[in-house]
C-alpha positions as CSV (number, residue, x, y, z in Angstrom):
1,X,166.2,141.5,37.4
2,X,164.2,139.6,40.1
3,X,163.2,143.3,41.3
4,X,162.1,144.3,38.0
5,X,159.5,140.9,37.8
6,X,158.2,141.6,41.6
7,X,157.4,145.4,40.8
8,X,155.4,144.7,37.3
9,X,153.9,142.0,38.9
10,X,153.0,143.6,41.7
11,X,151.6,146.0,39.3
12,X,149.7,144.0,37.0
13,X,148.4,142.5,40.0
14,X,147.1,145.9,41.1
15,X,145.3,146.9,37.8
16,X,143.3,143.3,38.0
17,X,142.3,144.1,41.4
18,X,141.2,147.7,40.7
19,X,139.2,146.1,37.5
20,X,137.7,143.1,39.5
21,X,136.1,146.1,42.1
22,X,135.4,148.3,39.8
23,X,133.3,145.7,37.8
24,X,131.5,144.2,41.1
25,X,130.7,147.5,42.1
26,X,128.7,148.0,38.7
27,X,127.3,144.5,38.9
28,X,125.7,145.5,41.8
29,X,124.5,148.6,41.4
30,X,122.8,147.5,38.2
31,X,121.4,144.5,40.2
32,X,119.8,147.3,42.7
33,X,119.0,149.2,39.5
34,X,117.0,145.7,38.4
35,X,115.5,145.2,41.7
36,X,113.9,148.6,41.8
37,X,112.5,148.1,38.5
38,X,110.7,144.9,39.3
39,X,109.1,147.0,43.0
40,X,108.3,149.9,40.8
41,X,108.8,150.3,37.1
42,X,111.3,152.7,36.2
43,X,112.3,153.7,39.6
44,X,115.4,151.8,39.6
45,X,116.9,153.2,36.3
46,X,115.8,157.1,37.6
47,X,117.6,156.3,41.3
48,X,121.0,154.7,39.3
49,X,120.8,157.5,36.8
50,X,120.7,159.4,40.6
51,X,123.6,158.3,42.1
52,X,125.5,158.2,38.8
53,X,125.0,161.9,38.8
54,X,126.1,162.7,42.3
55,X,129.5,161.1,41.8
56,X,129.9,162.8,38.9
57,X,130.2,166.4,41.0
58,X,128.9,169.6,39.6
59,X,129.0,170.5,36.2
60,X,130.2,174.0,34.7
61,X,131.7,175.8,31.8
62,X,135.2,175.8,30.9
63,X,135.5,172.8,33.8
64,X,135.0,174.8,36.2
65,X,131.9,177.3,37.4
66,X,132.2,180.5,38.5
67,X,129.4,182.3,41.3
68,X,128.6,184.5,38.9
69,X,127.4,182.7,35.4
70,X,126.5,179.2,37.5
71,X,124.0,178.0,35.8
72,X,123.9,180.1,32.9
73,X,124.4,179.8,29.5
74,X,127.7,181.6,28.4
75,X,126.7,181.6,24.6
């Protein structure tokens, strides 16, 4: 029983942790994002838009992209 407790604490601990990053790692880069905007207008929305891309990885048809139709429209 004690076991049980530790191990869904120990869980619930770790899904508040990943949440508390994940949500001062957005504060911040919307804070860079705000920053930009105030040196140049609309440069800070166009580099977080940026680096929002890059994580995403490349994008392709039927989740994944061939050499061949990369690129192209298979419609």
């Amino acid at each position: 029983m004690n076991t049980a407790i530790i191990v869904v604490a120990l869980i619930v601990i770790g899904i508040l942790a990943t949440t508390a990053v994940i949500t001062r790692r957005d504060r911040r880069s919307r804070a860079i994002a705000d920053q930009l905007d105030v040196d140049d207008p609309g440069s800070g929305l166009r580099a977080h838009a940026d680096a929002e891309r890059q994580q995403e990885g490349p994008r392709g048809e039927a989740g994944g992209m061939s050499w061949s139709a990369g690129g192209h429209n298979s419609a």
